[in-house]
LUMGU-76630 format. One record per residue (C-alpha): residue number from 1; residue in one letter; x, y, z. Coordinates in steps of 0.05 Angstrom, whole numbers, plus 5000, padded with zeros to 4 digits. Layout:
paza i->NUM&aa->A&x->X&y->Y&z->Z
...
This chain:
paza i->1&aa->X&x->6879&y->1251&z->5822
paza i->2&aa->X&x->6868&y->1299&z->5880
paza i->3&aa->X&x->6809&y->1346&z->5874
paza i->4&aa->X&x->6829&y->1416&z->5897
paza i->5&aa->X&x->6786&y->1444&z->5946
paza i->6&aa->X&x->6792&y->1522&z->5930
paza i->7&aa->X&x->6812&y->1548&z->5986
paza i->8&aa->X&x->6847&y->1622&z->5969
paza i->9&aa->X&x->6892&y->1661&z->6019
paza i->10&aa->X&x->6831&y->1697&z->6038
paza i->11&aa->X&x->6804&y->1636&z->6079
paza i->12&aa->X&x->6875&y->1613&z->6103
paza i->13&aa->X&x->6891&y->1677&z->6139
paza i->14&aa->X&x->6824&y->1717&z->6145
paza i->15&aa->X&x->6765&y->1744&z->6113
paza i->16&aa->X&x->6759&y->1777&z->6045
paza i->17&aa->X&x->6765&y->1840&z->6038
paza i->18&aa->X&x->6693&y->1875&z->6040
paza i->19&aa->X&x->6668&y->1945&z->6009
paza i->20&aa->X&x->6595&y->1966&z->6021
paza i->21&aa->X&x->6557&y->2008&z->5976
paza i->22&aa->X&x->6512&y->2079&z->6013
paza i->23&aa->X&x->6456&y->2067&z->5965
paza i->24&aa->X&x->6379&y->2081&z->5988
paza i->25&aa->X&x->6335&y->2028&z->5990
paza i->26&aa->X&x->6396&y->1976&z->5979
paza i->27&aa->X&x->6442&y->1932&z->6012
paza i->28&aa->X&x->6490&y->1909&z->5972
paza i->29&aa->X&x->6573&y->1888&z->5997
paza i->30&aa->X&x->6628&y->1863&z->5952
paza i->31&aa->X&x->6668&y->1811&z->5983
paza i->32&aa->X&x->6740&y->1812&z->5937
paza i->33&aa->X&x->6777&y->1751&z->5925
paza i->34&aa->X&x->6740&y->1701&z->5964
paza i->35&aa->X&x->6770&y->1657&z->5916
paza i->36&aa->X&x->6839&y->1674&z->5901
paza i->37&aa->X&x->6837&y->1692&z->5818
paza i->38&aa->X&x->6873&y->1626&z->5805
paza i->39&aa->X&x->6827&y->1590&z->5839
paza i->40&aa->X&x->6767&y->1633&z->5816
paza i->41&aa->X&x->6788&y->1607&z->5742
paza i->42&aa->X&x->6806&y->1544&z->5756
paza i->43&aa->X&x->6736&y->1541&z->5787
paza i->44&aa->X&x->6704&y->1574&z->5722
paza i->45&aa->X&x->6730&y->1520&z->5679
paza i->46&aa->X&x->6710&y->1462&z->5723
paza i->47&aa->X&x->6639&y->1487&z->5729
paza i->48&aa->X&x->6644&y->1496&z->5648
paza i->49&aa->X&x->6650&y->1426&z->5646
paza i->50&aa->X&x->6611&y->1399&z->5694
paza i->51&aa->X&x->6539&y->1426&z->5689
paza i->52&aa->X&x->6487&y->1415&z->5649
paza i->53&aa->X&x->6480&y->1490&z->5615
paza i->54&aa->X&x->6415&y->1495&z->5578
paza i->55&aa->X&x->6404&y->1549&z->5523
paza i->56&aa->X&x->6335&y->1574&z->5532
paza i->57&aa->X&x->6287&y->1619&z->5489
paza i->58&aa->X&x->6249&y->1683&z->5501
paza i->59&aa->X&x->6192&y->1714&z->5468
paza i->60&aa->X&x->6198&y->1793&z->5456
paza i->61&aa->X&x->6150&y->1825&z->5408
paza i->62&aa->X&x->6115&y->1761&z->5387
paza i->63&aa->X&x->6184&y->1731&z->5365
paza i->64&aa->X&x->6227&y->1687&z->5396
paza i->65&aa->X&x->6295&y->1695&z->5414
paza i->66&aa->X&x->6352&y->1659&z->5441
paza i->67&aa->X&x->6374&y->1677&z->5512
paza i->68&aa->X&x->6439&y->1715&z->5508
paza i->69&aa->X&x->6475&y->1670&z->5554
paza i->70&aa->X&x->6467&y->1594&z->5570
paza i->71&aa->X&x->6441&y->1572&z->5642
paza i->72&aa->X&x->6431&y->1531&z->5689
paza i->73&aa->X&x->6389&y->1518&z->5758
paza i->74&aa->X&x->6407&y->1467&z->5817
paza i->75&aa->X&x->6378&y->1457&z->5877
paza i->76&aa->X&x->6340&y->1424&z->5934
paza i->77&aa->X&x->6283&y->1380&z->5910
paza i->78&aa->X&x->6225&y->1419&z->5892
paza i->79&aa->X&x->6255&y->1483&z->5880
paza i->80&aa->X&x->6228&y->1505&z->5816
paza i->81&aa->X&x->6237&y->1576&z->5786
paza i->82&aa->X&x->6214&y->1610&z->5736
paza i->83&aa->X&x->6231&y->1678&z->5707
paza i->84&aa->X&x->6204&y->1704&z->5640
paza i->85&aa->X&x->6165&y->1644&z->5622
paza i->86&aa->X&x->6221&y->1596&z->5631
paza i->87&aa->X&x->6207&y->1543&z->5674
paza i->88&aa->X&x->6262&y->1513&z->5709
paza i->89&aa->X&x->6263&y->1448&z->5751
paza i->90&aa->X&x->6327&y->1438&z->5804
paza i->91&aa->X&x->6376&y->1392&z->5781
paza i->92&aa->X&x->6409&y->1358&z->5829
paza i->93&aa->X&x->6473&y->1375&z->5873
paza i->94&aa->X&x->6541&y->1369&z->5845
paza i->95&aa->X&x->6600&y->1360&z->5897
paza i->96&aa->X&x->6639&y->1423&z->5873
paza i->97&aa->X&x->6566&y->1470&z->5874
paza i->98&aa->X&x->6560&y->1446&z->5946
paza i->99&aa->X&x->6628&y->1466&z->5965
paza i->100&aa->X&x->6621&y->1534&z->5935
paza i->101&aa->X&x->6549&y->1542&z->5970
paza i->102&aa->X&x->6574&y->1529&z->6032
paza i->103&aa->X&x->6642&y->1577&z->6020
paza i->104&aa->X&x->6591&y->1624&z->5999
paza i->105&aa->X&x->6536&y->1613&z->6059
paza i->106&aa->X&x->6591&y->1624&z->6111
paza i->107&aa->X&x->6617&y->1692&z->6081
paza i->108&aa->X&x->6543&y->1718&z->6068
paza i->109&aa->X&x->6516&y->1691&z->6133
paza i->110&aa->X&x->6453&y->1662&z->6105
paza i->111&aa->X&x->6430&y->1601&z->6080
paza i->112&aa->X&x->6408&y->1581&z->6005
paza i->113&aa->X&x->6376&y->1519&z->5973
paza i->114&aa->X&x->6381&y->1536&z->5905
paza i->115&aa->X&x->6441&y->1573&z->5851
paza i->116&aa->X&x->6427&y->1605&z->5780
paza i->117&aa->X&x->6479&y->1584&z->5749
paza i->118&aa->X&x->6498&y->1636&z->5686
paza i->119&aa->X&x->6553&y->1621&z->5628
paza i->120&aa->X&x->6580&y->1680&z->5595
paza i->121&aa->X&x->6616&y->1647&z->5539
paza i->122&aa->X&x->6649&y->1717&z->5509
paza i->123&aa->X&x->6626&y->1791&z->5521
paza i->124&aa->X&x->6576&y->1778&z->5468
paza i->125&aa->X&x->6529&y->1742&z->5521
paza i->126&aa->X&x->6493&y->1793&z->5570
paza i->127&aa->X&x->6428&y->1796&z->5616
paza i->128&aa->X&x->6390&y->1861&z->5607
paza i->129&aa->X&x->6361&y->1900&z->5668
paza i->130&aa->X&x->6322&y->1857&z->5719
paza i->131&aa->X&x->6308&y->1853&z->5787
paza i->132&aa->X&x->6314&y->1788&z->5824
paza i->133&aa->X&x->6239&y->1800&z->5850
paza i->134&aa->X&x->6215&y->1732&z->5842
paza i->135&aa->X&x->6149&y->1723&z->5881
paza i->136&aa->X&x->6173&y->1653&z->5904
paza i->137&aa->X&x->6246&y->1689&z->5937
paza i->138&aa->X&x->6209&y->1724&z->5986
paza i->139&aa->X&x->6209&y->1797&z->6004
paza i->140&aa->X&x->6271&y->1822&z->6021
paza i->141&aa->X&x->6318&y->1756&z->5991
paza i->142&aa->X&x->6391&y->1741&z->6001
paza i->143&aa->X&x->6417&y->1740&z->5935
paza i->144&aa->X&x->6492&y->1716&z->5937
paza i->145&aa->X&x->6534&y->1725&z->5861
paza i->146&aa->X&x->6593&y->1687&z->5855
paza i->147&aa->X&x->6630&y->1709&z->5798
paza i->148&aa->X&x->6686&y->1664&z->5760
paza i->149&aa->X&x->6732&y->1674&z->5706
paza i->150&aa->X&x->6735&y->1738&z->5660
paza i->151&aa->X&x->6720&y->1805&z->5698
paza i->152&aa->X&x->6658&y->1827&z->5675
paza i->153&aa->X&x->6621&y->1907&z->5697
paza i->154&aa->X&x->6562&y->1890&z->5732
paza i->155&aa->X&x->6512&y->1954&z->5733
paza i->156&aa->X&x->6457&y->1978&z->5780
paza i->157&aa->X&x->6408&y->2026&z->5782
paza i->158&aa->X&x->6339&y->2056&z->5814
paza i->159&aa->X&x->6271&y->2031&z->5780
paza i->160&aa->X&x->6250&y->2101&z->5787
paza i->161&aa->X&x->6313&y->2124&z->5751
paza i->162&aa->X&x->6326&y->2180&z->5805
paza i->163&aa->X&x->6401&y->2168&z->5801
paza i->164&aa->X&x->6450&y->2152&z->5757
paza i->165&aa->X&x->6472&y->2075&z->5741
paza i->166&aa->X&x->6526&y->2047&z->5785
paza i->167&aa->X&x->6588&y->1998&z->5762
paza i->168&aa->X&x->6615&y->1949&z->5797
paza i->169&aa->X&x->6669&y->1912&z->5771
paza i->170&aa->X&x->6671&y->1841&z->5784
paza i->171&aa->X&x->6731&y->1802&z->5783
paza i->172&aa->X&x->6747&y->1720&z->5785
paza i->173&aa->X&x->6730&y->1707&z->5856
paza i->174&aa->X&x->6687&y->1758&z->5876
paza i->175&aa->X&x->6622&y->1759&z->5915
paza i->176&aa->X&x->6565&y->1808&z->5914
paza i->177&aa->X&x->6514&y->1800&z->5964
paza i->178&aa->X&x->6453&y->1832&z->5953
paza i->179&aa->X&x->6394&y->1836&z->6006
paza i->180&aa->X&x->6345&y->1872&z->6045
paza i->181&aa->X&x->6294&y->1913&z->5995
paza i->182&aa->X&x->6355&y->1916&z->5938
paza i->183&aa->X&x->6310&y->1879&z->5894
paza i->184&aa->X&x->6253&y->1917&z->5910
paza i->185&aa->X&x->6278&y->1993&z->5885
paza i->186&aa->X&x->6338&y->1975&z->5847
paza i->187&aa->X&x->6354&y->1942&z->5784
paza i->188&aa->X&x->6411&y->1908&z->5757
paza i->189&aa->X&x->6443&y->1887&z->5682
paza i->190&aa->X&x->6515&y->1854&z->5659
paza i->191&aa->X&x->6522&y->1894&z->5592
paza i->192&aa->X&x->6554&y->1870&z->5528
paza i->193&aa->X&x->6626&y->1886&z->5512
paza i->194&aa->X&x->6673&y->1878&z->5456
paza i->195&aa->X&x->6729&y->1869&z->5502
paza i->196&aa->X&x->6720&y->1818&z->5535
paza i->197&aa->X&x->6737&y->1746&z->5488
paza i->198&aa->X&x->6736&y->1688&z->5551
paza i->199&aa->X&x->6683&y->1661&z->5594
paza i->200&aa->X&x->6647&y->1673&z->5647
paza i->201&aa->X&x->6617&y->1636&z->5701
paza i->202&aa->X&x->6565&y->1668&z->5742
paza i->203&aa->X&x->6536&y->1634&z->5808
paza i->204&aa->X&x->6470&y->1668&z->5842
paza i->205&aa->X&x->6449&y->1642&z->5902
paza i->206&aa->X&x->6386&y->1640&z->5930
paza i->207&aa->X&x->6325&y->1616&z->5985
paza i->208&aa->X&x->6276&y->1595&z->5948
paza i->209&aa->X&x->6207&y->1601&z->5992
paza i->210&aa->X&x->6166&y->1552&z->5958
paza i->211&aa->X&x->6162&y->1514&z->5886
paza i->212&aa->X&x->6148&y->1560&z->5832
C-alpha cells in the first residue's frame, strides 16, 4: 500500500494563505491550510496511531493530577525537556513526524530538532495558560504549532494582563508560528469545550538549545 505524502493544494500551486497578528511584544502568523483539511485529518489519525502518547501527572496543591491531555516528545538525540516537573526524554524519529517537520521548517523558515506532540482526545482535554519559556529554547524561540483534526480556539494574552485575551481559531491544517519575544510577554491556553466530541492532534515544534 502507498503511503500518502500530504501534500494539499496549498503546496501544489503556492503558499498558504498567511494572516499576521499587530500584537506588542509578539510575533505570531497563521499559515491556513498548509495541509488541506482532508489531509490535515487523515494526518490526525495516522499520528493517533502511530506514537507513543504518554499520560503524565502533575502536582497542584500537594495533590496529584492527571494531565488533561496525553503527550508525547520526539526528537534529536539528547534533546530532553522538561516543563512542570515532567521530564521528558526524545523518542526517536518516525517517517511521517519527519515529513511534517520538514513541511513545517520550509513554511516557518527555521529549523527544529525536537516536536511536543499533544492529543486532544475530546474537548474535555485542555492546557491551561503557559508560556513556552523554557530556559533550554532559548530567548526569543521559534515555536511552530501544527494543528490536526477537530478545530479547536486557541487563546492568547499579555502576562501583565494589559489587554484583553485574543482567539484564534485553529483549524485541521493550520500553522501558528510563534517567535521573537512572544513567549516572553504573552501567554497562551487551548480551553475546554463541550462542543467539541473528536480528537485532536497538536504538533509544537521547537530548537531545543541544549539537554534539559
Amino acid at each position: 500500500m502507498t503511503t500518502r505524502p500530504f501534500i494539499s493544494q496549498e503546496q501544489l500551486f503556492g503558499d498558504p494563505p498567511i494572516k499576521t497578528f499587530e500584537l506588542p511584544g509578539a510575533e505570531i502568523v497563521l499559515m491556513s491550510a498548509v495541509w488541506s483539511r482532508s489531509d490535515g485529518d487523515l494526518l490526525c489519525k495516522r499520528l493517533i496511531d502511530e506514537l507513543q502518547w504518554r499520560q503524565d501527572k502533575i502536582s497542584m496543591f500537594g495533590q496529584s493530577h492527571d494531565v488533561p491531555r496525553l503527550n508525547a516528545w520526539y526528537g534529536d538525540p539528547d534533546r530532553s525537556y522538561s516543563w512542570s516537573g515532567i521530564e521528558m526524554d526524545p523518542i526517536p524519529w518516525t517517517s511521517t513526524l519527519r515529513r511534517v517537520k520538514e513541511r513545517v521548517s520550509e513554511v516557518a523558515g527555521a529549523e527544529f530538532n525536537s516536536v511536543l506532540a499533544n492529543l486532544y482526545r475530546d474537548g474535555n482535554d485542555k492546557v491551561d495558560w503557559h508560556a513556552d519559556d523554557e530556559e533550554v529554547l532559548g530567548p526569543h524561540p521559534v515555536i511552530a504549532s501544527v494543528s490536526l483534526g477537530a478545530a479547536r480556539n486557541f487563546r492568547i494574552r499579555r502576562k501583565d494582563r494589559s489587554s484583553d485575551p485574543i482567539n484564534i481559531p485553529l483549524k485541521s491544517g493550520d500553522v501558528l508560528v510563534m517567535s521573537g519575544s512572544t513567549q516572553r510577554y504573552w501567554e497562551h491556553q487551548i480551553p475546554r469545550t463541550k462542543k467539541v466530541l473528536d480528537p485532536r492532534v497538536n504538533l509544537t515544534f521547537r530548537k531545543v538549545t541544549s539537554s534539559a
